[in-house]
VOGU-3710 file (C-alpha; in Angstrom, 3 decimals, decimal comma):
1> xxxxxxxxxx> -28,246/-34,963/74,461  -26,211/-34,136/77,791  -26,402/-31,017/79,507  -23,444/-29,655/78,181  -22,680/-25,764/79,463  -19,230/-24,772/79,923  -19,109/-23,216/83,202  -17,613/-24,993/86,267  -20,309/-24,491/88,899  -22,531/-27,075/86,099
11> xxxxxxxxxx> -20,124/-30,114/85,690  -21,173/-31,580/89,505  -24,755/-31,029/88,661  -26,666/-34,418/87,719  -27,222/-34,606/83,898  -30,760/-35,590/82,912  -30,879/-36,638/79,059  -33,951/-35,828/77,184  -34,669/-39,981/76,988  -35,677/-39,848/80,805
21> xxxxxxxxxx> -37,736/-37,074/80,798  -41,402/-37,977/81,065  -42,436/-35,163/78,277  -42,296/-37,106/75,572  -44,356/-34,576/73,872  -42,850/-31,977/74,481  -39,194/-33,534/73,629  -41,243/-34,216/70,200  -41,491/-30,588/69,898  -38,582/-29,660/70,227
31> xxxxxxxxxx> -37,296/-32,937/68,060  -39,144/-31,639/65,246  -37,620/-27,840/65,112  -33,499/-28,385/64,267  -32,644/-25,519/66,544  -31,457/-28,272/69,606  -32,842/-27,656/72,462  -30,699/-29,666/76,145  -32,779/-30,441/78,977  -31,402/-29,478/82,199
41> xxxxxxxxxx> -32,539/-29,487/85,962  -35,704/-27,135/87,099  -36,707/-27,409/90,890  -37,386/-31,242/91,930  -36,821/-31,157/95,646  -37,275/-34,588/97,435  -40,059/-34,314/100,405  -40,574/-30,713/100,053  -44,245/-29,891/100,082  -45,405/-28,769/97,153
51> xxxxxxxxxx> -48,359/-29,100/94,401  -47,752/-31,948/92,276  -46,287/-29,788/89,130  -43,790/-31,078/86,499  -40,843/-28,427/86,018  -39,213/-28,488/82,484  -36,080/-26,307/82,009  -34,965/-27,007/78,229  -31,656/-24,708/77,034  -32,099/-23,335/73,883
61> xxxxxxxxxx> -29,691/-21,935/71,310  -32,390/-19,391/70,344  -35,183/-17,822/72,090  -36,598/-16,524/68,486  -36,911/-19,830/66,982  -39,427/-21,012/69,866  -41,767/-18,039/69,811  -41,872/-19,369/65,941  -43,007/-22,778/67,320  -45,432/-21,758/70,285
71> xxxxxxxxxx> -48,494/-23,207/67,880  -47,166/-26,831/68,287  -47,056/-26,186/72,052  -50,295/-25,054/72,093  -51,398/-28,008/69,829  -49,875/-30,320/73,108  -52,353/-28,517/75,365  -49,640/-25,844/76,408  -50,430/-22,151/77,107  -47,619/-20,489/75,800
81> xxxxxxxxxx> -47,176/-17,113/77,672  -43,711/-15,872/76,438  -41,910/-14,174/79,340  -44,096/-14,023/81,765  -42,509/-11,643/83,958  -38,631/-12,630/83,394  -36,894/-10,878/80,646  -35,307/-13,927/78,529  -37,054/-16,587/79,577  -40,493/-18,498/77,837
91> xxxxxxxxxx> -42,796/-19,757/80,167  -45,534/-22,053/79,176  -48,175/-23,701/81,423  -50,543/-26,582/81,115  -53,864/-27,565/82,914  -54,714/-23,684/83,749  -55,567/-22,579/86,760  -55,320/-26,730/88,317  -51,725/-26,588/86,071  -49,983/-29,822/85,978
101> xxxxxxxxxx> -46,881/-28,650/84,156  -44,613/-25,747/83,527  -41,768/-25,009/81,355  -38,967/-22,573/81,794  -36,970/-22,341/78,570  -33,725/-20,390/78,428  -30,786/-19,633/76,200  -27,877/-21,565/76,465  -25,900/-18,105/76,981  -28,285/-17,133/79,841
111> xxxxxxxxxx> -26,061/-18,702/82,949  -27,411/-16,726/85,182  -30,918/-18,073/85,243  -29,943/-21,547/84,521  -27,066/-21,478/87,721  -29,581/-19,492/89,825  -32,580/-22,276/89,279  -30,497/-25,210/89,291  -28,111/-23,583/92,717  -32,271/-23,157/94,799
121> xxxxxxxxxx> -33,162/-26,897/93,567  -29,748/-28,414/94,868  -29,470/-25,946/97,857  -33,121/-26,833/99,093  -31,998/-30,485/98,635  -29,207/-30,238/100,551  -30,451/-27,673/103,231  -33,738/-29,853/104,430  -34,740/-27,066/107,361  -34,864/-24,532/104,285
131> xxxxxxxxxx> -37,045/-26,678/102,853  -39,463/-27,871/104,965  -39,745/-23,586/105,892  -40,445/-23,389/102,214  -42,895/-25,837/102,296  -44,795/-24,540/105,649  -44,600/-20,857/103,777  -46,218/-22,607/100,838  -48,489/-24,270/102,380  -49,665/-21,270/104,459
141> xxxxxxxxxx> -50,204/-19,244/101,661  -51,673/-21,819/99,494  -54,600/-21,620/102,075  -54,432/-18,035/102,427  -54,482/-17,368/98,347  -56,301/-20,304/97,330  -57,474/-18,065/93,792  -55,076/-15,518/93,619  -51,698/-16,951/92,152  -50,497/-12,963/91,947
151> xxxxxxxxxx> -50,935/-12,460/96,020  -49,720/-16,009/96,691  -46,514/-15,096/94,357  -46,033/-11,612/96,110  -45,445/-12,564/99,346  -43,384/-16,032/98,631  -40,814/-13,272/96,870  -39,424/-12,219/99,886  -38,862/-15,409/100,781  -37,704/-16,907/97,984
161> xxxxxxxxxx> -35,186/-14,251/97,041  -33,293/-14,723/100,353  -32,849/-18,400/99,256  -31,800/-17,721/96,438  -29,293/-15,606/97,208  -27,940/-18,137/99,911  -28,300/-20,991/97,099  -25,561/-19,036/94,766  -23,517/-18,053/97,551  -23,168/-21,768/99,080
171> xxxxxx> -23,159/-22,822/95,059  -20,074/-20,689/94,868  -18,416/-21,240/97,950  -18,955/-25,863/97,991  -17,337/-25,544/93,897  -14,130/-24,094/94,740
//
């Protein structure tokens, strides 16, 4: 399937198809339910340090039909954890506290996550100084929080909400 929403800041974004990702099981998941589920970009940055994590970002038509299906996640060695913190969103996580994946499923409808995560991922691509101060920040508090995901989150917010809100402002301002 091709990542298919119709606003105009999403036609110049790459289109992944759910054949390349490297989730099979998870695809198979999502194969099985009917509801249709598009895959679209999460945060792959090129040379921006980071732990080795796979980011999924399927677009749903309906959050309700994948609580009804968080069993067969689980069954794939997923932790399911429903919002986690973002109103709208599912989260799911696998290999615990060493995690190796994470998923960030959203509604097709909900454009405003979906532009904001895809705008930080192309931004940080194209803005390599960003980057590589995202990367030192990481890396700093990675050593400073090795056990405590919470603290390590808290103070990367700052940081990352200032991107953000660059990424959607340069997102707006290189479509027109």
């Amino acid at each position: 399937m091709r990542w298919s929403l119709p606003y105009r800041t999403l036609r110049r974004q790459e289109v992944l198809y759910w054949g390349h990702l490297r989730a099979g099981r998870v695809r198979s998941v999502f194969d099985r339910t009917g509801f249709g589920a598009q895959t679209g970009p999460a945060h792959p940055t090129a040379g921006l340090k980071a732990k080795p994590i796979i980011d999924i970002m399927p677009v749903v038509k309906d959050l309700v039909e994948v609580d009804k299906i968080a069993d067969r996640f689980e069954r794939i060695d997923y932790e399911y954890l429903g919002e986690f913190g973002l109103i709208g969103r599912r989260y799911l996580q696998k290999g615990g506290d060493e995690r190796t994946h994470q998923i960030h499923i959203f509604q097709t409808w909900d454009t405003n996550n979906i532009e904001r995560h895809i705008a930080v991922r192309d931004y940080l691509r194209e803005h390599k100084d960003i980057a590589e101060q995202y990367g030192e920040l990481k890396t700093k508090l990675a050593l400073q929080y090795p056990y405590d995901i919470e603290g390590y989150c808290d103070v990367r917010l700052f940081f990352v909400r200032q991107v953000e809100k660059d990424a959607l402002n340069w997102m707006k301002n290189s479509v027109k």
